[in-house]
Biopython code that builds the backbone (N, CA, C, O; Angstrom):
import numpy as np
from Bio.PDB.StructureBuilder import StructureBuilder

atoms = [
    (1, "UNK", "N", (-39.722, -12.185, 12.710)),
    (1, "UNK", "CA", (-39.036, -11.019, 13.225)),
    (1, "UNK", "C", (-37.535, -11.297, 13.419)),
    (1, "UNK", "O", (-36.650, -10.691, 12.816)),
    (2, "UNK", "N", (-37.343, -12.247, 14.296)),
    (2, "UNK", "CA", (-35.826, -12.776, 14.341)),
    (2, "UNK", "C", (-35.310, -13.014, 13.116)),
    (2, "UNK", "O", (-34.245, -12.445, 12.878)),
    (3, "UNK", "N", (-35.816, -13.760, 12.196)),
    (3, "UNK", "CA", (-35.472, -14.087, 10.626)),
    (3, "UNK", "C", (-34.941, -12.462, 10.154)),
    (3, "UNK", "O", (-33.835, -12.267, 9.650)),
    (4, "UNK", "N", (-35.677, -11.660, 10.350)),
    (4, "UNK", "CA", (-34.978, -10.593, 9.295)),
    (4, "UNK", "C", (-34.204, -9.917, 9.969)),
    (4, "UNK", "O", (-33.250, -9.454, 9.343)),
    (5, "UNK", "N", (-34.296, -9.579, 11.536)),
    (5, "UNK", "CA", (-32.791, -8.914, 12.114)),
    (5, "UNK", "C", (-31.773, -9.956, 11.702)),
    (5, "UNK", "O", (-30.634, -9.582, 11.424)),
    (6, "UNK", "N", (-32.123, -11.329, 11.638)),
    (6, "UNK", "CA", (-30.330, -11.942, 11.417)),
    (6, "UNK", "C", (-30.448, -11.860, 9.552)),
    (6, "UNK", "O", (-29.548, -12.605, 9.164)),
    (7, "UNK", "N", (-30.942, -11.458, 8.714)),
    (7, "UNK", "CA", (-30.955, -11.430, 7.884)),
    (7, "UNK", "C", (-30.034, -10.041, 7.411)),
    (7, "UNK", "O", (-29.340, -9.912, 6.403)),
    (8, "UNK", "N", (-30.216, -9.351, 8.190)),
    (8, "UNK", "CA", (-30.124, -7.384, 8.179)),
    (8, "UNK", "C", (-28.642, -8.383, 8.817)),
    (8, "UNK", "O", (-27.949, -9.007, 8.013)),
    (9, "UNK", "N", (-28.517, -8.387, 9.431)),
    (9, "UNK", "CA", (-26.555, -8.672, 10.090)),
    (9, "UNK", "C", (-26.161, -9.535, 9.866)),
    (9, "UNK", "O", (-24.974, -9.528, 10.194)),
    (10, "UNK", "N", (-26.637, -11.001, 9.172)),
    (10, "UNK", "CA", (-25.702, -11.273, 7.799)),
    (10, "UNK", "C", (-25.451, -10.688, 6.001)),
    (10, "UNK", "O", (-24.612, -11.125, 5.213)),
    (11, "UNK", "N", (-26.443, -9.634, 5.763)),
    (11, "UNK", "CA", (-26.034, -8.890, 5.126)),
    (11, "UNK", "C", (-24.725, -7.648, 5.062)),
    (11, "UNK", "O", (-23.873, -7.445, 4.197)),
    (12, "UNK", "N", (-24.990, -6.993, 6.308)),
    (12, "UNK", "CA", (-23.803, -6.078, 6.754)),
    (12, "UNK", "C", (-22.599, -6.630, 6.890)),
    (12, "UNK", "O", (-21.663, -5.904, 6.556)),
    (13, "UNK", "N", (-22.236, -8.127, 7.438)),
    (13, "UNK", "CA", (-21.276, -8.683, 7.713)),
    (13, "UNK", "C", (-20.460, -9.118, 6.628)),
    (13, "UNK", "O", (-19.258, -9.375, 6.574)),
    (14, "UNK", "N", (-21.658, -9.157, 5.502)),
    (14, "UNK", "CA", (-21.122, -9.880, 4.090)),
    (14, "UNK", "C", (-21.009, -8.544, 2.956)),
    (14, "UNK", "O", (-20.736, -8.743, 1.772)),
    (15, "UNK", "N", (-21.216, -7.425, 3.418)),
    (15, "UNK", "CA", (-20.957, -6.125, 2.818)),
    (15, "UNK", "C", (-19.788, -5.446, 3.072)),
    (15, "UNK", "O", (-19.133, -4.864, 2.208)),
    (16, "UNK", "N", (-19.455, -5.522, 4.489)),
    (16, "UNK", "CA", (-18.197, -4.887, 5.330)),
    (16, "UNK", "C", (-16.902, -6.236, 4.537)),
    (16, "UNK", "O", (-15.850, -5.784, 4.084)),
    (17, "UNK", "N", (-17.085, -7.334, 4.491)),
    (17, "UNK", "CA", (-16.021, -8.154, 4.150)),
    (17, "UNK", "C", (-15.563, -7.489, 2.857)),
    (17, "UNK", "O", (-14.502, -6.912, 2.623)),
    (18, "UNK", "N", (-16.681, -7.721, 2.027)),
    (18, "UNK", "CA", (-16.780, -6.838, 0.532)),
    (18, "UNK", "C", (-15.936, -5.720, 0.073)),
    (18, "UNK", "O", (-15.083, -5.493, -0.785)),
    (19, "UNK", "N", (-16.602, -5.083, 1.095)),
    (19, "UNK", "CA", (-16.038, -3.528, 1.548)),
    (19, "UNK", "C", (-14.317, -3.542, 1.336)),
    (19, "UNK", "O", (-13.452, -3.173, 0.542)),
    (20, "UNK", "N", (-14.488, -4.234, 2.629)),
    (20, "UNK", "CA", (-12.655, -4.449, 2.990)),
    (20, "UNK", "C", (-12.074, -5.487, 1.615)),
    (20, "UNK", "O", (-11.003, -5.073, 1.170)),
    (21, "UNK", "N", (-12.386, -6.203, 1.209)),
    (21, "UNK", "CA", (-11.594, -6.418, 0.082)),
    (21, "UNK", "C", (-11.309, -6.037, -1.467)),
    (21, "UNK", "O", (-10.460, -6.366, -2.296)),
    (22, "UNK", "N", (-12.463, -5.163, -1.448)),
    (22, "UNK", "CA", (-12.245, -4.405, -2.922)),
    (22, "UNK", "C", (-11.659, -3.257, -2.280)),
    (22, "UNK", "O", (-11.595, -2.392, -3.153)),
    (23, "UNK", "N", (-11.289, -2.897, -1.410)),
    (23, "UNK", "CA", (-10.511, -1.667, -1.478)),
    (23, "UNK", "C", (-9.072, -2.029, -1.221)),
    (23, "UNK", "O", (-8.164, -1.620, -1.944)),
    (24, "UNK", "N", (-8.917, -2.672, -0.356)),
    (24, "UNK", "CA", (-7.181, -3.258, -0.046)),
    (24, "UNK", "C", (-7.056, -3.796, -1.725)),
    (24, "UNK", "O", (-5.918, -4.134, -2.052)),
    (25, "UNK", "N", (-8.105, -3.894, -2.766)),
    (25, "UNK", "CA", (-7.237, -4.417, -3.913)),
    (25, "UNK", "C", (-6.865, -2.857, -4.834)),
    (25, "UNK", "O", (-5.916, -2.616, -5.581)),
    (26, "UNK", "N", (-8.302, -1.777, -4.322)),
    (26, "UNK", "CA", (-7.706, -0.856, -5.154)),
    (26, "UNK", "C", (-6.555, 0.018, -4.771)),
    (26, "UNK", "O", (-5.990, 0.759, -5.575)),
    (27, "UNK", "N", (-6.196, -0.113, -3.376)),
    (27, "UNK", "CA", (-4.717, 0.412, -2.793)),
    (27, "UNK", "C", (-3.802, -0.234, -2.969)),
    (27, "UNK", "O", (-2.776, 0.429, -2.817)),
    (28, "UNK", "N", (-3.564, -1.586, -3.311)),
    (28, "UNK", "CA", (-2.726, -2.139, -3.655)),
    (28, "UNK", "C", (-2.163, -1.686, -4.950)),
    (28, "UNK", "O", (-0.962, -1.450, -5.086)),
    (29, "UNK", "N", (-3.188, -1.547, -6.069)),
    (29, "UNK", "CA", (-3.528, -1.038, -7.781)),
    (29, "UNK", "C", (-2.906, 0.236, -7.335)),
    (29, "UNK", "O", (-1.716, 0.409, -7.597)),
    (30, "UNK", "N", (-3.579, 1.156, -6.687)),
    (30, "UNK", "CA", (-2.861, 2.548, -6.774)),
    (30, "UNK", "C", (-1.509, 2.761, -6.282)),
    (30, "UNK", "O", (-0.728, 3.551, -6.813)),
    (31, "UNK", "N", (-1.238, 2.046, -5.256)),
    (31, "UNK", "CA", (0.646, 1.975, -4.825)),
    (31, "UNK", "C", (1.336, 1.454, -5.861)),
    (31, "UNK", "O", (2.435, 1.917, -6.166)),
    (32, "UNK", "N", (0.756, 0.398, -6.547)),
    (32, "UNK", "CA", (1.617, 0.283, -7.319)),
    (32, "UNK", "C", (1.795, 0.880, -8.844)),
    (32, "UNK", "O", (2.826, 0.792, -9.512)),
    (33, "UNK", "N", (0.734, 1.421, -9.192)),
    (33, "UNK", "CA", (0.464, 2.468, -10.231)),
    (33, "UNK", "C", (1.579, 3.832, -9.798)),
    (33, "UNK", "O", (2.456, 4.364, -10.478)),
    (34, "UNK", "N", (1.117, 4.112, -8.380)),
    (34, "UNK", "CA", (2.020, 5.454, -8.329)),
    (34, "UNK", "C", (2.799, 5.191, -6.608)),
    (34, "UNK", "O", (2.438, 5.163, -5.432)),
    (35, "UNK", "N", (4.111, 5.032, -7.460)),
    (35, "UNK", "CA", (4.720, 4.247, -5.929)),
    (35, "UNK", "C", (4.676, 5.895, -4.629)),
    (35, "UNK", "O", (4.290, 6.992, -5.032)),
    (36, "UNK", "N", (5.058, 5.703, -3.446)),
    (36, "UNK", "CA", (4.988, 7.036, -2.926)),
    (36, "UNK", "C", (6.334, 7.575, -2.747)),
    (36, "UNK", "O", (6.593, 8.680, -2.271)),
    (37, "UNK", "N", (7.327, 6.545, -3.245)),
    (37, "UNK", "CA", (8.767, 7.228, -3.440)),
    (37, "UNK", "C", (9.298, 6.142, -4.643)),
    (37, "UNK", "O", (9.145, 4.927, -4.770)),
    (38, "UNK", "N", (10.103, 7.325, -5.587)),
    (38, "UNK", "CA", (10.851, 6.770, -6.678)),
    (38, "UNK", "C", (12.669, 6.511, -6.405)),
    (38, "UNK", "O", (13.132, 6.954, -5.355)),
    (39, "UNK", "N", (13.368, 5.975, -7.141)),
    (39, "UNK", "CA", (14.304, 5.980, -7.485)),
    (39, "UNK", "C", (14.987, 7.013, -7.390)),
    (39, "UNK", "O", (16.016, 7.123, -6.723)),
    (40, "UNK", "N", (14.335, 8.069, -8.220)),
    (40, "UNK", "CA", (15.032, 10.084, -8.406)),
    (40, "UNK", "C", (14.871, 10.564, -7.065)),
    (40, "UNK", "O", (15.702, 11.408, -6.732)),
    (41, "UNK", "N", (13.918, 10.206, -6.117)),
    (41, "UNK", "CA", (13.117, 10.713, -5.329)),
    (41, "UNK", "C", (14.313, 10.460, -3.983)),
    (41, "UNK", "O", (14.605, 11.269, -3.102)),
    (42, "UNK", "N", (14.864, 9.034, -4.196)),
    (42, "UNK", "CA", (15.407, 8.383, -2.973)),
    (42, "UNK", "C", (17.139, 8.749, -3.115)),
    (42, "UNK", "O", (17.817, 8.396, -2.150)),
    (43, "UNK", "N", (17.764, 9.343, -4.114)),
    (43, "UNK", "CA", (18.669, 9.527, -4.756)),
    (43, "UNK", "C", (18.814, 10.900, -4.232)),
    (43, "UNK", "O", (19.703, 11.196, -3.434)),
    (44, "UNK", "N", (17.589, 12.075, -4.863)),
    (44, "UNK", "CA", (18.090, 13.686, -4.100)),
    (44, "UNK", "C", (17.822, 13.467, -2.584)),
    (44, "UNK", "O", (18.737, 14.027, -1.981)),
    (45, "UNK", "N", (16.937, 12.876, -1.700)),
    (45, "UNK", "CA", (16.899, 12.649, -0.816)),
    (45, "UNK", "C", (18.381, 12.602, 0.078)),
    (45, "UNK", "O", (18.730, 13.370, 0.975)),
    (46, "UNK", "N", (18.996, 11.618, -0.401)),
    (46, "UNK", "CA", (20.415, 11.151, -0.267)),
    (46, "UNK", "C", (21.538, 12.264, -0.103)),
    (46, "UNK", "O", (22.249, 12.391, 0.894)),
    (47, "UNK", "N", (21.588, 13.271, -1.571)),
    (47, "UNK", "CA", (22.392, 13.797, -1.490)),
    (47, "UNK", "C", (22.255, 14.827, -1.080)),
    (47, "UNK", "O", (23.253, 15.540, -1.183)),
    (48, "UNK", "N", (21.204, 15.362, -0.520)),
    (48, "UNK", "CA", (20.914, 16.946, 0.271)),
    (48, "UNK", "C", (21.409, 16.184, 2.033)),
    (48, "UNK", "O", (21.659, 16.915, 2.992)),
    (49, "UNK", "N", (21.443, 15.045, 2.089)),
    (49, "UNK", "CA", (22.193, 14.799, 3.379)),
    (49, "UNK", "C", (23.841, 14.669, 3.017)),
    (49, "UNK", "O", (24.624, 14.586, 3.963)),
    (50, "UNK", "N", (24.203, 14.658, 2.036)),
    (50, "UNK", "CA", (25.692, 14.941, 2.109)),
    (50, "UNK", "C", (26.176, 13.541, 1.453)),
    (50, "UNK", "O", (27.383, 13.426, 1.241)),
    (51, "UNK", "N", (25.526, 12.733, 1.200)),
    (51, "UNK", "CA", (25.667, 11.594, 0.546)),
    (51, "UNK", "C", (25.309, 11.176, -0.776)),
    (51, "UNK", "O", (24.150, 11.095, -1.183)),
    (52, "UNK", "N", (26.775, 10.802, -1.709)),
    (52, "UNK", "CA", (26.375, 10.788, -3.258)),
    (52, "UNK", "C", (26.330, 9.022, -3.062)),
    (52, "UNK", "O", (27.283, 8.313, -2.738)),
    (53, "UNK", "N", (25.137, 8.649, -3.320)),
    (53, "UNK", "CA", (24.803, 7.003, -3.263)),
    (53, "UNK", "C", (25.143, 6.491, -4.561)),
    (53, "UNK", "O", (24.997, 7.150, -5.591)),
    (54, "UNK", "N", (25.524, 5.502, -4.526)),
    (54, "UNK", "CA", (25.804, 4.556, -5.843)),
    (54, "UNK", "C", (23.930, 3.809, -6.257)),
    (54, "UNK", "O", (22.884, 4.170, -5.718)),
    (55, "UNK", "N", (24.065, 2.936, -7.143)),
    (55, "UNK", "CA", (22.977, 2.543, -7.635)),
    (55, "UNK", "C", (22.882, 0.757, -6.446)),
    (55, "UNK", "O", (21.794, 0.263, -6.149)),
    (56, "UNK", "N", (23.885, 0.300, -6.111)),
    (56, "UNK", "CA", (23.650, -0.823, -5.324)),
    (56, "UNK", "C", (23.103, 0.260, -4.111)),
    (56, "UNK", "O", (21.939, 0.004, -3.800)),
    (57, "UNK", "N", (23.443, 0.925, -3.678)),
    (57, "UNK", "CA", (22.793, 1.224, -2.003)),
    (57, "UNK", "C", (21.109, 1.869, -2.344)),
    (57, "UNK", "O", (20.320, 2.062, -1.419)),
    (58, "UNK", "N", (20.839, 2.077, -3.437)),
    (58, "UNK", "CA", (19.490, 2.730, -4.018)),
    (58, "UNK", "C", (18.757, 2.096, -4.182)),
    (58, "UNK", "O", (17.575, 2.379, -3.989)),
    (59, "UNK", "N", (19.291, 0.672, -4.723)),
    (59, "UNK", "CA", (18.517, -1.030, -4.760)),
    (59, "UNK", "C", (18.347, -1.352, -3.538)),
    (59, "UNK", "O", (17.398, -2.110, -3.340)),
    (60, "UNK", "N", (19.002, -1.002, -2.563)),
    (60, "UNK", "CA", (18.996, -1.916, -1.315)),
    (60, "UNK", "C", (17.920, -0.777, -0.464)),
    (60, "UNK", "O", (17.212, -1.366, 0.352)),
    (61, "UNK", "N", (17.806, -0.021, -0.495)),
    (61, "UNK", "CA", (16.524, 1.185, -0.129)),
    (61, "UNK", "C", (15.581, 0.531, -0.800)),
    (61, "UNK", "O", (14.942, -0.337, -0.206)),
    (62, "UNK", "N", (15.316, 0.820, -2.162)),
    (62, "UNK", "CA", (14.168, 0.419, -2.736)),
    (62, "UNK", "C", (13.711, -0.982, -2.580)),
    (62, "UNK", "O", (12.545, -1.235, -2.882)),
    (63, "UNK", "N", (14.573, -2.026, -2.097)),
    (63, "UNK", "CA", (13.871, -3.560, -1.624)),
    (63, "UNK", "C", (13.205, -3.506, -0.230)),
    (63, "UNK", "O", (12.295, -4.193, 0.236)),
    (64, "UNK", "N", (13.791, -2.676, 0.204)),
    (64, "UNK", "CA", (13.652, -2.354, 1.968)),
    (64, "UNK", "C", (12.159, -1.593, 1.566)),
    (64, "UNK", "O", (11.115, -1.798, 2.184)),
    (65, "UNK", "N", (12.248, -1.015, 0.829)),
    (65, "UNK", "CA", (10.773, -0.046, 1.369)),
    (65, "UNK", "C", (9.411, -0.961, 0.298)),
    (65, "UNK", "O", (8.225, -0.742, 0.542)),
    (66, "UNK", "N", (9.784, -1.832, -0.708)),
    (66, "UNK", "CA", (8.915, -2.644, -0.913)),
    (66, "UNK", "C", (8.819, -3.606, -0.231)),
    (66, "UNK", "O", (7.908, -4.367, -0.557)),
    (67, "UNK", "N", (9.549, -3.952, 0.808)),
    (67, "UNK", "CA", (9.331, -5.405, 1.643)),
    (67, "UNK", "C", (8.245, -4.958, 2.588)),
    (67, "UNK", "O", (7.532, -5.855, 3.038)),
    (68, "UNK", "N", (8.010, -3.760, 2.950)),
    (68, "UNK", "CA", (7.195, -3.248, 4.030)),
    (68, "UNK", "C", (5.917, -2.688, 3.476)),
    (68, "UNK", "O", (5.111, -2.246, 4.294)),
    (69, "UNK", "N", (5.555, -2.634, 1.910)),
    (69, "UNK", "CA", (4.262, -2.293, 1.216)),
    (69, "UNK", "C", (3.483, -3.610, 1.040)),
    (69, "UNK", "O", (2.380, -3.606, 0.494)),
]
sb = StructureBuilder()
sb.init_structure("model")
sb.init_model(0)
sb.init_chain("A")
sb.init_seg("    ")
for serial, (resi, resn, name, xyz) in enumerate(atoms, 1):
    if name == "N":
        sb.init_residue(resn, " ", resi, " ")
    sb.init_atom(name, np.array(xyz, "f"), 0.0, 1.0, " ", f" {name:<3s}", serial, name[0])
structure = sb.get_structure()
């Protein structure tokens, strides 16, 4: 009896790990397949605040927001 409840919750324990690591790999795959902000994206952003950005301050956004993915 004891044998198969710890059998039943080292299964779940070794399913949930599972779980959690095939998916943090397919969110990783999909962020980086389809980022959630582009280049064009971070650029009109910019200039509807009144600011025409050069391409160095657009690099320095776009390192900043991949350092935090």
């Amino acid at each position: 009896m004891w044998h198969d409840i710890l059998m039943v919750v080292i299964g779940l324990i070794i399913g949930l790990i599972i779980g959690v690591v095939v998916a943090r790999k397919l969110m990783k795959k999909y962020l980086k397949e389809n980022p959630p902000i582009t280049e064009e994206m971070l650029k009109g952003l910019m200039m509807q605040m009144g600011r025409k950005p050069n391409q160095k301050q657009i690099n320095q956004m776009m390192k900043a927001m991949q350092k935090y993915q």
